[in-house]
N, CA, C and O atoms as a Tinker XYZ file with bonds, in Angstrom:
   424  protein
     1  N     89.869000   55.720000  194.643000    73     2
     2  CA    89.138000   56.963000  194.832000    64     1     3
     3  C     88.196000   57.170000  193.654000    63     2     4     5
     4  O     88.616000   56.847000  192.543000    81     3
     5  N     86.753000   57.759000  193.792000    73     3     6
     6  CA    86.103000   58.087000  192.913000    64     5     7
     7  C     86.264000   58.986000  192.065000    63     6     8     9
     8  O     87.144000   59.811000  192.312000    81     7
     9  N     85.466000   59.127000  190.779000    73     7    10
    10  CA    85.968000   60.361000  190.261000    64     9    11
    11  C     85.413000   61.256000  190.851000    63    10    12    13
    12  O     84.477000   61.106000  191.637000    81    11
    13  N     86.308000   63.049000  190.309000    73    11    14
    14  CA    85.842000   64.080000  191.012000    64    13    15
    15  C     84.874000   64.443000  191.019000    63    14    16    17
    16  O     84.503000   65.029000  192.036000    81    15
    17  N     83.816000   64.268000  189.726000    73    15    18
    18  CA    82.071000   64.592000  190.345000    64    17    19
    19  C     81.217000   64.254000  191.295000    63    18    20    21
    20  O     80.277000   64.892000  191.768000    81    19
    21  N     81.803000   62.716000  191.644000    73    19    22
    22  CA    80.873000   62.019000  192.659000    64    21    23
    23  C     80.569000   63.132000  194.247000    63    22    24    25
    24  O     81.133000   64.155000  194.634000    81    23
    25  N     79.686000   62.502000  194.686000    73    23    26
    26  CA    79.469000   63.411000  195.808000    64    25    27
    27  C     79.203000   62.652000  197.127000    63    26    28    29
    28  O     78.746000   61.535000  196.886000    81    27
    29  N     79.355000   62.925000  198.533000    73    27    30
    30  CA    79.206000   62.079000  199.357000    64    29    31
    31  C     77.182000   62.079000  199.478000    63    30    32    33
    32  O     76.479000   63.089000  199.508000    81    31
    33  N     76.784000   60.866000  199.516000    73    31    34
    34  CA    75.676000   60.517000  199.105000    64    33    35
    35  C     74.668000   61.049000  200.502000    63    34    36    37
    36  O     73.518000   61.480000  200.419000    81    35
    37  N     75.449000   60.878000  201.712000    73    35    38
    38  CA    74.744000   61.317000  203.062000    64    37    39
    39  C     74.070000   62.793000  203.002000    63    38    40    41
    40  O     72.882000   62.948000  203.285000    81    39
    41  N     75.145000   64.163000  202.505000    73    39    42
    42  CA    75.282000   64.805000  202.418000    64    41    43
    43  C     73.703000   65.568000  201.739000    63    42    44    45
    44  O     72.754000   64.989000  201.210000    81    43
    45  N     73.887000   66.944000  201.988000    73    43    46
    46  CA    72.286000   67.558000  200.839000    64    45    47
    47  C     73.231000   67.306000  199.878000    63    46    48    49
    48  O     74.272000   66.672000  199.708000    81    47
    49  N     72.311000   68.202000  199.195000    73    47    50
    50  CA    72.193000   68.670000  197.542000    64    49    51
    51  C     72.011000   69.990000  197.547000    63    50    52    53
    52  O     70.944000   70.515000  197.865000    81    51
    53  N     73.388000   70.822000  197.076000    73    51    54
    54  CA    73.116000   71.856000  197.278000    64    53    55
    55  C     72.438000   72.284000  195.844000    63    54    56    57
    56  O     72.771000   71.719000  194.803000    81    55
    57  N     71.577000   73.203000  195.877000    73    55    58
    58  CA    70.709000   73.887000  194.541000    64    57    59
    59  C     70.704000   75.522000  194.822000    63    58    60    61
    60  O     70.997000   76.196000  195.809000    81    59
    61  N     70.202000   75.863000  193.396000    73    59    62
    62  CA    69.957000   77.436000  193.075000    64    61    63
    63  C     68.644000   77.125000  192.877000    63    62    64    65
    64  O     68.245000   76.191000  192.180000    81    63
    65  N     67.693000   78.214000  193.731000    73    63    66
    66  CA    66.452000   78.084000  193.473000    64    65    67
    67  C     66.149000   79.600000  193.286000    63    66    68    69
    68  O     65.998000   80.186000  194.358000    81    67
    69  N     66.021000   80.399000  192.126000    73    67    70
    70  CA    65.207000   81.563000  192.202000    64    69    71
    71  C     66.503000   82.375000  192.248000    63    70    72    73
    72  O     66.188000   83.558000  192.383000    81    71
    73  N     68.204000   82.186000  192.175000    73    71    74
    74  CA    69.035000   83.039000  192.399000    64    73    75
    75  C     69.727000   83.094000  193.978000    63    74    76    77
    76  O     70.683000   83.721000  194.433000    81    75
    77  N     68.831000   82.194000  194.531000    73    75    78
    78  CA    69.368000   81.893000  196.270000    64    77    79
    79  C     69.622000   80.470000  196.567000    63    78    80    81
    80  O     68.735000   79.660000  196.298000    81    79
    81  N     70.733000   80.071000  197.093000    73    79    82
    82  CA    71.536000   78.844000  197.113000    64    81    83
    83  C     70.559000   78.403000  198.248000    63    82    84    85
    84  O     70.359000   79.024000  199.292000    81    83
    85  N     69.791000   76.829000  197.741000    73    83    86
    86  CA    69.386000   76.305000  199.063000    64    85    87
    87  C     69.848000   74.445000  199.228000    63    86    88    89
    88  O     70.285000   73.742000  198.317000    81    87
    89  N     69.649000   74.131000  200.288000    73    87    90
    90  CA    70.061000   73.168000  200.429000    64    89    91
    91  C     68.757000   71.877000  200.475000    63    90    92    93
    92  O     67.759000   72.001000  201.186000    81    91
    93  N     68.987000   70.773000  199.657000    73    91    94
    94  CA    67.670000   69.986000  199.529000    64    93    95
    95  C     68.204000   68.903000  199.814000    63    94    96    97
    96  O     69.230000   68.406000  199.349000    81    95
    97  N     67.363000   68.441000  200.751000    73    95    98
    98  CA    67.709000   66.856000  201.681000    64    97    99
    99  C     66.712000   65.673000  201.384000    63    98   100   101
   100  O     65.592000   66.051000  201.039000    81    99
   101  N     66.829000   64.861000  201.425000    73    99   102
   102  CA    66.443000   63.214000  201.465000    64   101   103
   103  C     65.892000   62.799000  202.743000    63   102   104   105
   104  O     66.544000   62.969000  203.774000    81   103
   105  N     64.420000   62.120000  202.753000    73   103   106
   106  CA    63.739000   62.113000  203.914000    64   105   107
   107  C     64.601000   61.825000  205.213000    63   106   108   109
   108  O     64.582000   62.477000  206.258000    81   107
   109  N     65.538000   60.442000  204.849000    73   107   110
   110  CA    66.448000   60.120000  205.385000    64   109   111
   111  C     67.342000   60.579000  206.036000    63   110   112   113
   112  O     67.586000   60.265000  207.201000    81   111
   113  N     68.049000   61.519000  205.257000    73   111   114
   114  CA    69.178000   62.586000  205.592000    64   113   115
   115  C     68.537000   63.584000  206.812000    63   114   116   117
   116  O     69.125000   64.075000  207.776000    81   115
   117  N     67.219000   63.690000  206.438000    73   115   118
   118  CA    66.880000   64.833000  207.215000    64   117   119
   119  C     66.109000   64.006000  208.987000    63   118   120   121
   120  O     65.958000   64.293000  210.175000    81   119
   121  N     65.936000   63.247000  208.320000    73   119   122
   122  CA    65.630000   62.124000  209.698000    64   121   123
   123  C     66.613000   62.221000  210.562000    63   122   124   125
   124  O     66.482000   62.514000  211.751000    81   123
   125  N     67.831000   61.930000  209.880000    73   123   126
   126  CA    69.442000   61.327000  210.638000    64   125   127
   127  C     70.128000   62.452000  211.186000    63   126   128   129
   128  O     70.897000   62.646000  212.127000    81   127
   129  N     69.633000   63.079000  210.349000    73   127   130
   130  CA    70.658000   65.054000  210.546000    64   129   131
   131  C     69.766000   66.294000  211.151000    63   130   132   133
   132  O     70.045000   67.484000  211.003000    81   131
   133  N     68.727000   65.813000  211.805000    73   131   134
   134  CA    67.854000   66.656000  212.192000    64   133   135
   135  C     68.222000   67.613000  212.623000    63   134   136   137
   136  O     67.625000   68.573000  212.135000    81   135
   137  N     69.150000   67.944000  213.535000    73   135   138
   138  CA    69.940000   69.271000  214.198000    64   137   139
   139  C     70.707000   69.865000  213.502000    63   138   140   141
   140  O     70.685000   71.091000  213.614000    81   139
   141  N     71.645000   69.274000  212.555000    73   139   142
   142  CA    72.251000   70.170000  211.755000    64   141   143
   143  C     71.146000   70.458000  210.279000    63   142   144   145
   144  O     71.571000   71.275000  209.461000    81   143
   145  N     70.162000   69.972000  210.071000    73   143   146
   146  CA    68.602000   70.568000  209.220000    64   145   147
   147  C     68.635000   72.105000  209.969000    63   146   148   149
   148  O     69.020000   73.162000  209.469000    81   147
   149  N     68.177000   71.898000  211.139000    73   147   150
   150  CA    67.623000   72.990000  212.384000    64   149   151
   151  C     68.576000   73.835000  211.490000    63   150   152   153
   152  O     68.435000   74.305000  210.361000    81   151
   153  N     69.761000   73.868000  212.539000    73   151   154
   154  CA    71.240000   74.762000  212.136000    64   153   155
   155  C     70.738000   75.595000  210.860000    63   154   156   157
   156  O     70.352000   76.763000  210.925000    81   155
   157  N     70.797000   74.860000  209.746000    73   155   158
   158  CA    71.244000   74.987000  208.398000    64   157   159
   159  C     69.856000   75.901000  208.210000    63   158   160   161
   160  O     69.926000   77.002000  207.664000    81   159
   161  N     68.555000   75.347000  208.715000    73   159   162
   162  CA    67.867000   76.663000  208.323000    64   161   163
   163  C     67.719000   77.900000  208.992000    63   162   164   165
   164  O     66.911000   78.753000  208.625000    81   163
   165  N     68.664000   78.055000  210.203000    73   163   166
   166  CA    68.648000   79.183000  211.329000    64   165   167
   167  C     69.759000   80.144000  210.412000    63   166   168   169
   168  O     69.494000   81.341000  210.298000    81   167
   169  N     70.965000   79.612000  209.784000    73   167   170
   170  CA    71.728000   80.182000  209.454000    64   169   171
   171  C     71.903000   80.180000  207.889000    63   170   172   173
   172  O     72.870000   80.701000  207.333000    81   171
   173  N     71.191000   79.740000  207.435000    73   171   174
   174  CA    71.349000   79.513000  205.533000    64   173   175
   175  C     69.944000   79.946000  204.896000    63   174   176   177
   176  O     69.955000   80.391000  203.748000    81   175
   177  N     68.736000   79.835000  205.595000    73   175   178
   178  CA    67.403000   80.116000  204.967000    64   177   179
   179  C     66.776000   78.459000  205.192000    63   178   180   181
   180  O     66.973000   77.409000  205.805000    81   179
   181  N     65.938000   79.087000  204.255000    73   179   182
   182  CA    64.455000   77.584000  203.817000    64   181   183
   183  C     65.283000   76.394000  203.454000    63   182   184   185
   184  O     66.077000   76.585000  202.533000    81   183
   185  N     65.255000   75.103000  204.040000    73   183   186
   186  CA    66.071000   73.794000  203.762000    64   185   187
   187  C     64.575000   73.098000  203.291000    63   186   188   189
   188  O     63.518000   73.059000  203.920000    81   187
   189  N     64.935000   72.527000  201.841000    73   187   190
   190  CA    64.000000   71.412000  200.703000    64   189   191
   191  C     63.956000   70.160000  201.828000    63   190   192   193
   192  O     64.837000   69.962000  202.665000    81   191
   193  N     62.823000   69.418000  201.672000    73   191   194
   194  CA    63.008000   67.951000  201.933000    64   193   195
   195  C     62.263000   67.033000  201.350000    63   194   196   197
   196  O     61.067000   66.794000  201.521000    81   195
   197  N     63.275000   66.369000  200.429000    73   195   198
   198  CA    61.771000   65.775000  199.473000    64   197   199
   199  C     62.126000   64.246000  199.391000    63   198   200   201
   200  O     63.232000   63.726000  199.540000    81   199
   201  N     60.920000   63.657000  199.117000    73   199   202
   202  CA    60.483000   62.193000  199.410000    64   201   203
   203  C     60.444000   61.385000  198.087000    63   202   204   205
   204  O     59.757000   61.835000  197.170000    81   203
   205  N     61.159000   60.177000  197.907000    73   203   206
   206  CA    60.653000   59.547000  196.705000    64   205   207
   207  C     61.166000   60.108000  195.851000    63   206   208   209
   208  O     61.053000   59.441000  194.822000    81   207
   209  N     61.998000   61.525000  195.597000    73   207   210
   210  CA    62.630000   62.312000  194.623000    64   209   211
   211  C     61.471000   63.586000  194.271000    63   210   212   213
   212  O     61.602000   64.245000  193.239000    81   211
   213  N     60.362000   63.845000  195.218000    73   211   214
   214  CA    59.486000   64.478000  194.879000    64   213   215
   215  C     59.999000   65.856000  196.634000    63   214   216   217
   216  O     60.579000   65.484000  197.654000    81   215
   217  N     59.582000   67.089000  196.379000    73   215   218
   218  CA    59.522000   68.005000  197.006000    64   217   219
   219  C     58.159000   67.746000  198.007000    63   218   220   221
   220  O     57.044000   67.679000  197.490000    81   219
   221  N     58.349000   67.603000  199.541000    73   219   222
   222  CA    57.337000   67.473000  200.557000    64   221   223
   223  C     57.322000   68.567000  201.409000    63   222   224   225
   224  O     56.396000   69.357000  201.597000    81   223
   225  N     58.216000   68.551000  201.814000    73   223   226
   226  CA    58.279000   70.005000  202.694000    64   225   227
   227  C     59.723000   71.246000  203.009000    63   226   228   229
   228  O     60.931000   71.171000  202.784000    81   227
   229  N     59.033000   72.088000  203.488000    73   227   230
   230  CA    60.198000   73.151000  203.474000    64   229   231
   231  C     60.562000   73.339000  205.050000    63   230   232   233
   232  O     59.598000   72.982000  205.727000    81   231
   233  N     61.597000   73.765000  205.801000    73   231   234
   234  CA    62.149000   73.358000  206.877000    64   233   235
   235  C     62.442000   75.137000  207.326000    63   234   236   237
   236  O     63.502000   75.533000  206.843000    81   235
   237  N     62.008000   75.752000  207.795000    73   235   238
   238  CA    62.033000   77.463000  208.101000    64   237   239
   239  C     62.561000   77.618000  209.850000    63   238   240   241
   240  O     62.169000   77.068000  210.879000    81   239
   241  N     63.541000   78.562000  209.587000    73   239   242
   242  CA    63.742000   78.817000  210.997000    64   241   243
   243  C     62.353000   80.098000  211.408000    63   242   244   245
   244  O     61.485000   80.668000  210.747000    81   243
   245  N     62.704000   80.096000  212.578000    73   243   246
   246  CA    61.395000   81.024000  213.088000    64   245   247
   247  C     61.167000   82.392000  212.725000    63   246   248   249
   248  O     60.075000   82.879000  212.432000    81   247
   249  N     62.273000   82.978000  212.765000    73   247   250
   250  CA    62.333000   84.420000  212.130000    64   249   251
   251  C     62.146000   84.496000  210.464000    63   250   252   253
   252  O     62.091000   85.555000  209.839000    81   251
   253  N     62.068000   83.298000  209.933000    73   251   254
   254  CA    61.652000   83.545000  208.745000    64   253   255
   255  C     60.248000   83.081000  208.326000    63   254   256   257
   256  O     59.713000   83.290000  207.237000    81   255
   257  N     59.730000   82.394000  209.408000    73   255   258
   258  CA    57.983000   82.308000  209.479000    64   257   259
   259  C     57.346000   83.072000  209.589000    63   258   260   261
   260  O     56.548000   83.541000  208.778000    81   259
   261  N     57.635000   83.446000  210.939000    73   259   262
   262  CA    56.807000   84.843000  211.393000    64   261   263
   263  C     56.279000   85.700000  210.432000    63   262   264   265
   264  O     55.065000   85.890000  210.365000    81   263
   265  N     57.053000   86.221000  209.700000    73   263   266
   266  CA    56.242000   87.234000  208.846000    64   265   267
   267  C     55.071000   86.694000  207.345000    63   266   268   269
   268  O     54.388000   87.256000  206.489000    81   267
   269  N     55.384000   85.449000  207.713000    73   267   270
   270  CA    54.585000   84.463000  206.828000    64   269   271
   271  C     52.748000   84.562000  207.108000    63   270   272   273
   272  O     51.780000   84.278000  206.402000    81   271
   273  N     52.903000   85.100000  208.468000    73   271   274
   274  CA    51.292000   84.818000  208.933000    64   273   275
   275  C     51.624000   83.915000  210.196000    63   274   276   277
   276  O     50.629000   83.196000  210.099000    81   275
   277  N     51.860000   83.739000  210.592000    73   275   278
   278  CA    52.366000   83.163000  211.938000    64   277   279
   279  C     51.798000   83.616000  212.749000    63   278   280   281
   280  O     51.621000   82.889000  213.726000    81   279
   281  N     51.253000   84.929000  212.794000    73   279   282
   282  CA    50.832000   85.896000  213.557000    64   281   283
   283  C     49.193000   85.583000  213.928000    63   282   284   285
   284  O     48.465000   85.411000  212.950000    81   283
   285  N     48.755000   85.524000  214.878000    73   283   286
   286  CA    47.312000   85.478000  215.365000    64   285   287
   287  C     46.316000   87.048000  215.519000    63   286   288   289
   288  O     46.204000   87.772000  216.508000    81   287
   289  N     45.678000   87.198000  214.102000    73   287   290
   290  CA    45.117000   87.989000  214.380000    64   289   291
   291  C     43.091000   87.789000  214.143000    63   290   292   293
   292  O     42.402000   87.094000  213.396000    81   291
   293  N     42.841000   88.618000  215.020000    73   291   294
   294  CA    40.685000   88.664000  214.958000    64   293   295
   295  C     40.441000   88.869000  213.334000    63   294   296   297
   296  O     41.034000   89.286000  212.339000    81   295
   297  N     39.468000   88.432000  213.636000    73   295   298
   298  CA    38.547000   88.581000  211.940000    64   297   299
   299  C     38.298000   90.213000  211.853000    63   298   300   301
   300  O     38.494000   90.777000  210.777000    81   299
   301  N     37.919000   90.857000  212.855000    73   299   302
   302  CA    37.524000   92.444000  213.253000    64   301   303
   303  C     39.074000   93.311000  212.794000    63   302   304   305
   304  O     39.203000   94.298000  212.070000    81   303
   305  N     39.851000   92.715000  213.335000    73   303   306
   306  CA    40.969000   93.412000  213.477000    64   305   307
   307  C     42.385000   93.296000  211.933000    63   306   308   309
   308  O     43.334000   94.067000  211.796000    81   307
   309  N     42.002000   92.002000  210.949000    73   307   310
   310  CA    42.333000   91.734000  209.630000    64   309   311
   311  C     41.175000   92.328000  208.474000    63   310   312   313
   312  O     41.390000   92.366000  207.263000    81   311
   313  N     40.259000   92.651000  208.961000    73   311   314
   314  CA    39.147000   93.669000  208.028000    64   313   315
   315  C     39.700000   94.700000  208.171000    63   314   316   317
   316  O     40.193000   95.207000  207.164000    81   315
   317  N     39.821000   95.361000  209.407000    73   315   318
   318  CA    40.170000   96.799000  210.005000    64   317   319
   319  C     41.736000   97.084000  209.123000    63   318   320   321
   320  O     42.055000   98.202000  208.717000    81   319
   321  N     42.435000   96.065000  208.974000    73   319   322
   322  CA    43.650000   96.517000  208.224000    64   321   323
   323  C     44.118000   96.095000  207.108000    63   322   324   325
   324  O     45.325000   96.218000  206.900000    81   323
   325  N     43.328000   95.541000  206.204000    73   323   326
   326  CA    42.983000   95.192000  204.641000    64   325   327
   327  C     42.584000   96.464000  203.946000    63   326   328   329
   328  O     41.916000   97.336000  204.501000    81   327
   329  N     43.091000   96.544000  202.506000    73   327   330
   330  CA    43.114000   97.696000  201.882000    64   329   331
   331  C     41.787000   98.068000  201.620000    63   330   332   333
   332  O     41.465000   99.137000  201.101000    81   331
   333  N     40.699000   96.815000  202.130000    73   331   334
   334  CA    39.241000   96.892000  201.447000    64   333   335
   335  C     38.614000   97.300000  202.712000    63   334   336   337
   336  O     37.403000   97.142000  202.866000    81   335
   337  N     39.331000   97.798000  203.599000    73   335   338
   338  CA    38.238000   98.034000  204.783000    64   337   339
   339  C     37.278000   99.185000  204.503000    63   338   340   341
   340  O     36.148000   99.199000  204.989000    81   339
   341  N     37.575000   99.800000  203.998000    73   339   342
   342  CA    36.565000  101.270000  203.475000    64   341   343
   343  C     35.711000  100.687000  202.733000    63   342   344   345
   344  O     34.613000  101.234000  202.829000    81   343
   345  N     35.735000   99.414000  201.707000    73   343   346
   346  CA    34.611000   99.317000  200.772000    64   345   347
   347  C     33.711000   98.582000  202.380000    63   346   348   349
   348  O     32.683000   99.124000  202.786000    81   347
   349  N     34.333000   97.298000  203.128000    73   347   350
   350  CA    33.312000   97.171000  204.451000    64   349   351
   351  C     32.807000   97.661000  204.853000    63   350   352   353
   352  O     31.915000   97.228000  205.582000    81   351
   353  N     33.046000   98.971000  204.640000    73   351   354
   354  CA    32.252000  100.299000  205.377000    64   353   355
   355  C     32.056000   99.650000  206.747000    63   354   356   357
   356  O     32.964000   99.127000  207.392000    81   355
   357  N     30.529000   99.754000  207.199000    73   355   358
   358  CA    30.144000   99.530000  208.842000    64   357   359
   359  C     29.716000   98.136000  208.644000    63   358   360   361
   360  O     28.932000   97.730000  209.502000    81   359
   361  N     29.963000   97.510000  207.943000    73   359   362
   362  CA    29.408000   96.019000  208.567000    64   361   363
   363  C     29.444000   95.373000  209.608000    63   362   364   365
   364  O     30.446000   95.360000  210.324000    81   363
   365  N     28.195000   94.622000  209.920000    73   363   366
   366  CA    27.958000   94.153000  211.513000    64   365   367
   367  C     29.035000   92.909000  211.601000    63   366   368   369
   368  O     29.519000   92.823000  210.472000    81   367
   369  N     29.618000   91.904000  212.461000    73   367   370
   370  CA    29.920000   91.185000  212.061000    64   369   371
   371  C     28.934000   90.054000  213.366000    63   370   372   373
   372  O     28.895000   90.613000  214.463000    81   371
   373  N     28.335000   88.897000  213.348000    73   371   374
   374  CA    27.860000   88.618000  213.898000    64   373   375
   375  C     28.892000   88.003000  215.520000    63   374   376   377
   376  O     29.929000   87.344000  215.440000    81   375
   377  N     28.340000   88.380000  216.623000    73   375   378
   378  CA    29.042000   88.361000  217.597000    64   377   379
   379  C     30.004000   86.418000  217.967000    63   378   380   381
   380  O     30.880000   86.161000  218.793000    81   379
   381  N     29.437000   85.648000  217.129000    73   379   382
   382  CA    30.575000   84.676000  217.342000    64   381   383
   383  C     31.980000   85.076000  216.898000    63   382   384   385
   384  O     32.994000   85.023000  217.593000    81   383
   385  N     31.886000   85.468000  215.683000    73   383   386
   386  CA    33.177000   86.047000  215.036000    64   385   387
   387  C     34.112000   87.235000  215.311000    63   386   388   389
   388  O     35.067000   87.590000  214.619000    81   387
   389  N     33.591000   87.868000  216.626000    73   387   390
   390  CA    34.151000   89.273000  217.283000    64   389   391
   391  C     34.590000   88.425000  218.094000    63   390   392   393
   392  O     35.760000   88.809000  218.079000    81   391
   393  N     34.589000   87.164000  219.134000    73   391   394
   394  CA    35.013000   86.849000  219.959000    64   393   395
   395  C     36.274000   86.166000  219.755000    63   394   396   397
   396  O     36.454000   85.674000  218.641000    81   395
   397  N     37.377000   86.024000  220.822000    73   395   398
   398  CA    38.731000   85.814000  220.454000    64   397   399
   399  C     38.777000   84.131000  220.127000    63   398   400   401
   400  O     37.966000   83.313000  220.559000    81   399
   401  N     39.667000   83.915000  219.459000    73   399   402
   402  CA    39.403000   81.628000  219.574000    64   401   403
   403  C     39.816000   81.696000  220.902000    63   402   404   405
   404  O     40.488000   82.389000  221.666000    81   403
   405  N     38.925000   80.375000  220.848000    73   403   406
   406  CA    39.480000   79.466000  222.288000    64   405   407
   407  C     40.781000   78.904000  221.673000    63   406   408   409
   408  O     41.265000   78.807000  220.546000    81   407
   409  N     41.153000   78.546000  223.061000    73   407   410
   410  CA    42.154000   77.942000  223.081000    64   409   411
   411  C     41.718000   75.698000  222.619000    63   410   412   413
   412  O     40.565000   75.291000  222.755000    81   411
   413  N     42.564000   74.980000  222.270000    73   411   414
   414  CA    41.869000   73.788000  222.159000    64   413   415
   415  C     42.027000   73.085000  223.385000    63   414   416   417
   416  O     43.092000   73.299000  223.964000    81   415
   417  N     41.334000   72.401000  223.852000    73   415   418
   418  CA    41.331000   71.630000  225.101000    64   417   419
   419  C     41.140000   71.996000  226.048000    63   418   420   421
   420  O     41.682000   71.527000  227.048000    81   419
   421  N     40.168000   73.116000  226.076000    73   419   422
   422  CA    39.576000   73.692000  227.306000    64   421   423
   423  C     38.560000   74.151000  227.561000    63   422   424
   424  O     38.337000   74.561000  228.700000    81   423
């Protein structure tokens, strides 16, 4: 048996980041364990995944995106509710930019 520090190598790495326990995975790990990744960020927060020993990406369940900007809003309608909309006063905005996006591929 190993000694007691060793750790099972498959496994994350659990860390303190900022005072909140998160869990940081190995491209690999997160390749192999993809559903319990999912899981772990539905029920634990933001899951690390980093490459080469370097930090690549962060793994978010949906309810913790959303309020990230996730949200689709008009150029008209993010002026209209920015703290600077009063200095905008009446600005025109030229009519490409009032119109909603297309959608892609259509």
């Amino acid at each position: 048996m190993g000694a007691p520090d060793e750790r099972d190598p498959t496994l994350p790495r659990l860390l303190v980041r900022k005072g909140i326990a998160v869990k940081e995975w190995k491209m690999e790990q997160a390749r192999a364990r993809l559903s319990e990744l999912i899981k772990a960020a539905r029920q634990q927060g933001p899951q690390y995944i980093k490459l080469r020993g370097k930090p690549v990406a962060v793994v978010l369940s949906k309810e913790d995106f959303d309020p990230l900007g996730g949200g689709h809003q008009s150029l008209p309608a993010f002026i209209a509710a920015s703290p600077l909309a009063e200095a905008a006063g009446d600005v025109e905005l030229p009519p490409r930019l009032m119109d909603p996006p297309k959608e892609k591929g259509r």
